[in-house]
N, C-alpha and C positions, 0 to 999 in steps of 0.2 A: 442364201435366201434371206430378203430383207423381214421384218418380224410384220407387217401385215400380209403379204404372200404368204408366211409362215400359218399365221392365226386365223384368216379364212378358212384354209386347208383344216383345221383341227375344228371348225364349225360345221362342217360339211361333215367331219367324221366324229361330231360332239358324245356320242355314243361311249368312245373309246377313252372319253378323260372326265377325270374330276370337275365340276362346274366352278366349284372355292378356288381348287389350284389355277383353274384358268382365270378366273378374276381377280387371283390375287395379281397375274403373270399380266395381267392386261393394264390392271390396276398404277404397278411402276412405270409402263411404257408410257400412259395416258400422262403420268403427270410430269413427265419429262417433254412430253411432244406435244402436249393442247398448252398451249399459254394462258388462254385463259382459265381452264382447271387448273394451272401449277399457280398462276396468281390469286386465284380464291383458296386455295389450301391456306400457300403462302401466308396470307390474311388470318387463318384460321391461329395460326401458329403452332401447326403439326408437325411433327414429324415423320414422315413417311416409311424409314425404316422401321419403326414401333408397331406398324399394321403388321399384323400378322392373321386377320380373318377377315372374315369377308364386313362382320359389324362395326368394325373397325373405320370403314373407309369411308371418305365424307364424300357425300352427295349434292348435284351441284344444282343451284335451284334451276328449276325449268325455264323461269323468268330470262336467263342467261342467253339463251336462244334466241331471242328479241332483241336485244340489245349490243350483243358481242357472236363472231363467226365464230360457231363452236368447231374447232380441225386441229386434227394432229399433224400439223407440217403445213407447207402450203403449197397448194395448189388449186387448180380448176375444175369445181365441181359440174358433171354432168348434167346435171341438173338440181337445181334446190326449190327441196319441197317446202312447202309454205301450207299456214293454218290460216284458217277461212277467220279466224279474230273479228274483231266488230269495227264497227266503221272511226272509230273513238281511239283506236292503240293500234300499235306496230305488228305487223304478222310477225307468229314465231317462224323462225326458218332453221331446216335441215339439210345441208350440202351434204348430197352424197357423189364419193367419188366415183364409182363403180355402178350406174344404172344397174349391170346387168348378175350384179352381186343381189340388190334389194330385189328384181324378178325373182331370181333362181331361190332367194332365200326365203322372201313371201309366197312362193310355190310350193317349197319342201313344207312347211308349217301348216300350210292348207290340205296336202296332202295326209299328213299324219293324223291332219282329225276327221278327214271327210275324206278321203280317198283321192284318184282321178276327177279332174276336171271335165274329163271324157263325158266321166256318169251325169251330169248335169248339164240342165239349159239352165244359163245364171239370165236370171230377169232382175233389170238391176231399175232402182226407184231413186237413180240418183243424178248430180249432174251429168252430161255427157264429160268423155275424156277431153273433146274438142273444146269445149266451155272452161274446164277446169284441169286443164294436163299436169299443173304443180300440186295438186293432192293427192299422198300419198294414196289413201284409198282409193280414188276415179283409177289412178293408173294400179292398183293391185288388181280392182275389180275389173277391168279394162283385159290385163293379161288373163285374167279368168275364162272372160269370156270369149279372147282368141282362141284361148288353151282348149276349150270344151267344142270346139269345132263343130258346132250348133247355129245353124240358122235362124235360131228364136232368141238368141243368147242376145241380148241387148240393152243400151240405155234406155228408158220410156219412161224417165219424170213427165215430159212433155208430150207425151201420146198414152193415155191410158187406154183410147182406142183400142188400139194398136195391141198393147199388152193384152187385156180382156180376149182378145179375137186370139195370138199367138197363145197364150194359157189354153184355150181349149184345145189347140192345134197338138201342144206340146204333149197336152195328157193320153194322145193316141199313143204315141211313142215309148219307147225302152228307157228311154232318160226320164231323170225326177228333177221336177221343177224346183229350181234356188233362188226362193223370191228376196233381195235385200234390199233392205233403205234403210231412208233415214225415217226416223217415227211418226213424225206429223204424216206422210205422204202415206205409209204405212196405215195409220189411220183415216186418211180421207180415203185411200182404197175401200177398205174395211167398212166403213160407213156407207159410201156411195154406189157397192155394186155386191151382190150374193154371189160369192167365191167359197165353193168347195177346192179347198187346197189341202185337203189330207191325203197323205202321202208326200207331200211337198218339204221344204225346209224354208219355214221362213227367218227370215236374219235382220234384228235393228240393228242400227249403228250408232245411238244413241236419243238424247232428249230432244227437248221441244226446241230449245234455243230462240224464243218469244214469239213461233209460229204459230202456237197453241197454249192453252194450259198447259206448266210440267206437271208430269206423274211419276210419282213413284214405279219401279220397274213392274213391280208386281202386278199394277194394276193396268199398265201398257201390255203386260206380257197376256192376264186374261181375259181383256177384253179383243186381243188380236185370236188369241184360240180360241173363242166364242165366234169371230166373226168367221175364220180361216176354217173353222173343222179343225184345227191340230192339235195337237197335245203337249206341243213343248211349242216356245220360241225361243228360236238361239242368237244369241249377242256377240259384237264383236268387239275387243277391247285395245286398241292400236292409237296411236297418235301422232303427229307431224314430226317428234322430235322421237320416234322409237323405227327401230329398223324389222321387230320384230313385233305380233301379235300374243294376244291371246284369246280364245273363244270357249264360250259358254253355252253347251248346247241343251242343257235346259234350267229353269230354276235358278237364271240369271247367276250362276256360279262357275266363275270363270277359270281355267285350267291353261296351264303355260307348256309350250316345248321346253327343251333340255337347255334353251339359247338363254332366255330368261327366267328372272326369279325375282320375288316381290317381297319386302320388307316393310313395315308396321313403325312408322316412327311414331312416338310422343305425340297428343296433340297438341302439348302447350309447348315443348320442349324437342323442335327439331334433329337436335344433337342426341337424343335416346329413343330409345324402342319402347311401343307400349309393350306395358304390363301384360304378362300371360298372350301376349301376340293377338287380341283379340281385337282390337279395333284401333285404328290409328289413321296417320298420313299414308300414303304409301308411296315406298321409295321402289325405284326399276333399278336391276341391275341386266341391259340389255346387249349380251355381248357381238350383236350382229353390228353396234355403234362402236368398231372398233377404230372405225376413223375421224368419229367425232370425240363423244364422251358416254360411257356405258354406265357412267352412276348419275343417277334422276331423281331429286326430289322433284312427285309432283305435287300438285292443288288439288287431287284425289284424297277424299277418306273411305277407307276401305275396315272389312272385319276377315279373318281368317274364317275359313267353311269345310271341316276335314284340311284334305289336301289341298283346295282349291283357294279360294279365293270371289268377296263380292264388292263391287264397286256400290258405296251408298250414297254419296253424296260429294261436294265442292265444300271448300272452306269457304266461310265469311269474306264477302269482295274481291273473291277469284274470279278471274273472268268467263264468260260466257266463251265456249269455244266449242267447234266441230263441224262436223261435217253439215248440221244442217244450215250453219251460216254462209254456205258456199252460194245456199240459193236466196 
């Protein structure tokens, strides 16, 4: 059995192993089989045998994805997903080999924090899949919405009609409404129509991306449960160049599956961890990118929160990116 047949199988049953052990096991393969990770170590002037933990291991800037096919081996991706970037730089791009790896694997993740897709109508506030089919989220949110086998389950950035009339339809029903977007649309909702949405879940996908004034999470979060009736808004924390999520389902405090785990680097100082783990870069280790590269430094600053995790902000002259630039 060749070792990514082997290593999907032990993600599918991530339960059963250590997360270290398996990054450290992922860790040697990667830098043997992605050339461009074995050329940036290279560069580093590591040695690879010396890792022995997971803080050990150097992470490869995100940048890299822009610039260089990040693959272990070569072949013909499925599909490569692409970031909506600004009109000014090069989209970052993720070749995934396996379409039907990143469904099955963004299904399990959604399941563990929400259940059945069954149980909801996903009313989605974003592009259509037909507009935008290389985003990873359109095509997560996309299988969502097949998955919940709901006749209300839809895209309607472009018909808020449409949604307003299907939300009232939906609330007769046994299913709970899963309203997501991106946050500007999310607010022009909120402003321009009186929606009692409690009992609903509603879900941003991130800032403004120069549609609006940015806000601070906090203040996006309670002016949407002012206008929605809810008590929580939940966030979703995922990105073009990760195979796996994380979600926050209230008080913008984000929580990871078994597949990833989030690291605190230095602010000034890439190569170390902050202090007391409290507030830093934050690096991904996502081992669902076992056939790209599964260590990430991103352009995220992030603080530790308990167990979990908060997203606060962007470095100095990082670039604008997400989902809301798609439109």
């Amino acid at each position: 059995m060749n070792f990514n047949k082997s290593f999907e199988q032990k993600l599918f049953r991530i339960d059963q192993y250590d997360f270290d052990t398996l990054a450290l096991e992922l860790f040697q393969y990667q830098f043997n089989a992605n050339p461009v990770y074995k050329r940036y170590i290279k560069e580093l002037g590591i040695d690879t045998d010396q890792i022995k933990k997971i803080t050990q291991i150097p992470f490869l800037p995100i940048q890299f994805f822009k610039s260089h096919k990040v693959m272990c081996g070569d072949w013909v991706p499925e599909i490569s997903f692409a970031s909506s970037g600004t009109t000014s730089s090069m989209a970052s791009k993720h070749h995934v080999k396996k379409l039907d790896f990143y469904r099955n694997h963004s299904l399990s993740i959604f399941n563990k924090f929400y259940g059945s897709p069954t149980q909801y109508h996903f009313m989605a506030l974003l592009p259509s899949y037909l507009e935008r089919y290389n985003s990873s989220l359109v095509y997560m949110v996309d299988e969502l919405i097949k998955a919940s086998e709901s006749e209300y389950s839809s895209f309607y950035l472009d018909d808020t009609a449409a949604l307003i009339k299907n939300i009232d339809k939906a609330k007769r029903t046994d299913k709970r409404i899963f309203l997501i977007g991106v946050s500007f649309a999310l607010l022009d909702l909120a402003e321009q129509h009186k929606l009692d949405l409690s009992g609903a879940i509603i879900m941003e996908t991130g800032g403004m991306k120069g549609r609006r004034k940015e806000m601070i999470r906090k203040e996006l979060h309670d002016q949407l449960k002012r206008a929605f009736n809810v008590r929580f808004v939940h966030s979703e924390y995922g990105m073009t160049e990760l195979m796996s999520q994380a979600y926050a389902k209230e008080d913008g405090i984000f929580f990871t599956d078994k597949n990833l785990k989030i690291l605190l680097r230095d602010l000034n100082d890439p190569f170390d961890y902050a202090k007391n783990d409290r507030q830093g870069g934050i690096n991904v280790i996502d081992l669902g990118n076992y056939n790209t590269c599964a260590f990430i430094e991103t352009q995220d600053i992030g603080r530790r929160v308990g167990r979990g995790f908060e997203v606060l902000g962007r470095f100095d002259n990082s670039e604008s990116r997400g989902c809301n630039l798609m439109i």
